[in-house]
DOMAR-240649 format. One record per residue (C-alpha): residue in three letters; residue number from 1; x, y, z. Coordinates in nm, 2 decimals. Example, Ala and Ser with C-alpha at 12.3 -4.5 7.8 and 13.67 -1.06 7.14 Angstrom:
<sites>
<site res="ALA" n="1" xx="1.23" yy="-0.45" zz="0.78"/>
<site res="SER" n="2" xx="1.37" yy="-0.11" zz="0.71"/>
</sites>
This chain:
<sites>
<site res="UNK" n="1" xx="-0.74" yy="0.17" zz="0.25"/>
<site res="UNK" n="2" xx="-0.66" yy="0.41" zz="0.53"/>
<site res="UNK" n="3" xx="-0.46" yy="0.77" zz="0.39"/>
<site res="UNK" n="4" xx="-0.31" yy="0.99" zz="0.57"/>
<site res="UNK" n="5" xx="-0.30" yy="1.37" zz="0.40"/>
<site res="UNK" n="6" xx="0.04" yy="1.45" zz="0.25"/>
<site res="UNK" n="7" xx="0.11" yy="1.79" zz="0.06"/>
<site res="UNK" n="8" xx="0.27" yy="1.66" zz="-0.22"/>
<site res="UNK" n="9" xx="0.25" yy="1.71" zz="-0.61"/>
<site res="UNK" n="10" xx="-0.05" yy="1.59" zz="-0.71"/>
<site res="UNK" n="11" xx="0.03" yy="1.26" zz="-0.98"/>
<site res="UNK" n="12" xx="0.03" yy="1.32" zz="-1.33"/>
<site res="UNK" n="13" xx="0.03" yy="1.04" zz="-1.66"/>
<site res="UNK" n="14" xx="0.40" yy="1.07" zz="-1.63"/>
<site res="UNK" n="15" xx="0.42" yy="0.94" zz="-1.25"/>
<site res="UNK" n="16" xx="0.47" yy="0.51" zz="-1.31"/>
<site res="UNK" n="17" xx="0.43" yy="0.27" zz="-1.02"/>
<site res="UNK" n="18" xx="0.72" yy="0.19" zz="-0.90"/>
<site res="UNK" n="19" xx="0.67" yy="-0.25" zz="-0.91"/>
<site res="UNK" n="20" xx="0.53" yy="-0.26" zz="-1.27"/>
<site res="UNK" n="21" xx="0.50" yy="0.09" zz="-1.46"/>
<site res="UNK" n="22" xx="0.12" yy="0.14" zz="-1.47"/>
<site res="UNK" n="23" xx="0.01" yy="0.47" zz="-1.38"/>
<site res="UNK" n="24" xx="0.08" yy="0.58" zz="-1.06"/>
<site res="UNK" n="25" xx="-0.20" yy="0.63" zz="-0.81"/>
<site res="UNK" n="26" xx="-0.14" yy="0.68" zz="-0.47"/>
<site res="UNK" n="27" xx="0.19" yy="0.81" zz="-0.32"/>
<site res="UNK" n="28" xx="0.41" yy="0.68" zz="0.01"/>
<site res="UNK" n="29" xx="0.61" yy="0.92" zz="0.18"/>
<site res="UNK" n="30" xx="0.82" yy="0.74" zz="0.39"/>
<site res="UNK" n="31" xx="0.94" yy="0.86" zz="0.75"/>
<site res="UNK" n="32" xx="1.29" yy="0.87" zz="0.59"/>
<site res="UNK" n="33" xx="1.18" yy="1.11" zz="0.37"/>
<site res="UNK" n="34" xx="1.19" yy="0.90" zz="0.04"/>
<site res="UNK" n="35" xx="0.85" yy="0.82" zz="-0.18"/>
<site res="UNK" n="36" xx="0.75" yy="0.56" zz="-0.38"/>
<site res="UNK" n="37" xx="0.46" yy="0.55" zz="-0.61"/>
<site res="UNK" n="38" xx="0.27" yy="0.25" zz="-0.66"/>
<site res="UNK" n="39" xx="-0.05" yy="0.21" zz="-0.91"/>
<site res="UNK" n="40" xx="-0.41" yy="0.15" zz="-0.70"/>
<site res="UNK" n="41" xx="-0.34" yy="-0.27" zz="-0.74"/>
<site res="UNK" n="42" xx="0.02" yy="-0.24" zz="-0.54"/>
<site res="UNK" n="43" xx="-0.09" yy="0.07" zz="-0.32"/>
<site res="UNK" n="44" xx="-0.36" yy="-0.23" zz="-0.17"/>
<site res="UNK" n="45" xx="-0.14" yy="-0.52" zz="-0.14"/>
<site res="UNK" n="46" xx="0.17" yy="-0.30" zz="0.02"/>
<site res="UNK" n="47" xx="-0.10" yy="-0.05" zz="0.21"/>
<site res="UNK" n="48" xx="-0.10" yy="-0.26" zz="0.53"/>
<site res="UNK" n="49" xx="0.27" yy="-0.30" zz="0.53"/>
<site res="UNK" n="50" xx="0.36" yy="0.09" zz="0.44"/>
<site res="UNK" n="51" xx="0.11" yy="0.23" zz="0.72"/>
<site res="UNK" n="52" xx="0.22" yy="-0.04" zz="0.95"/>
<site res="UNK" n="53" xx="0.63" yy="0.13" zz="0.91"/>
<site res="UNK" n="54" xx="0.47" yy="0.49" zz="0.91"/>
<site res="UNK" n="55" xx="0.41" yy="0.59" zz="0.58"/>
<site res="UNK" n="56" xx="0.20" yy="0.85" zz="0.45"/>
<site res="UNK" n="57" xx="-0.03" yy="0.77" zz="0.20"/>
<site res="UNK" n="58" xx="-0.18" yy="1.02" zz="-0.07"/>
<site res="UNK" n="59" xx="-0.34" yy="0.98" zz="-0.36"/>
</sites>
């Protein structure tokens, strides 16, 4: 998965994907200026998709 570098909080235990509730693992900051947090099995099925509308992706 490709990632761009984001200065953002770094993810703690409380952070919860935001498609199932596991622990949160990588971070999109969207061009819109919203996030969404996604646990590592999400962040690679919706990777392709997120980069592909600009996202940012941290982890």
């Amino acid at each position: 998965m490709t990632t761009s570098t984001v200065p953002s909080p770094v993810l703690t235990r409380r952070d919860r994907c935001d498609r199932c509730r596991a622990a949160a693992h990588v971070r999109a900051m969207l061009r819109t200026g919203g996030e969404l947090l996604f646990c590592a099995h999400h962040a690679r099925e919706y990777a392709p998709r997120l980069l592909q509308i600009g996202a940012a992706l941290s982890s």
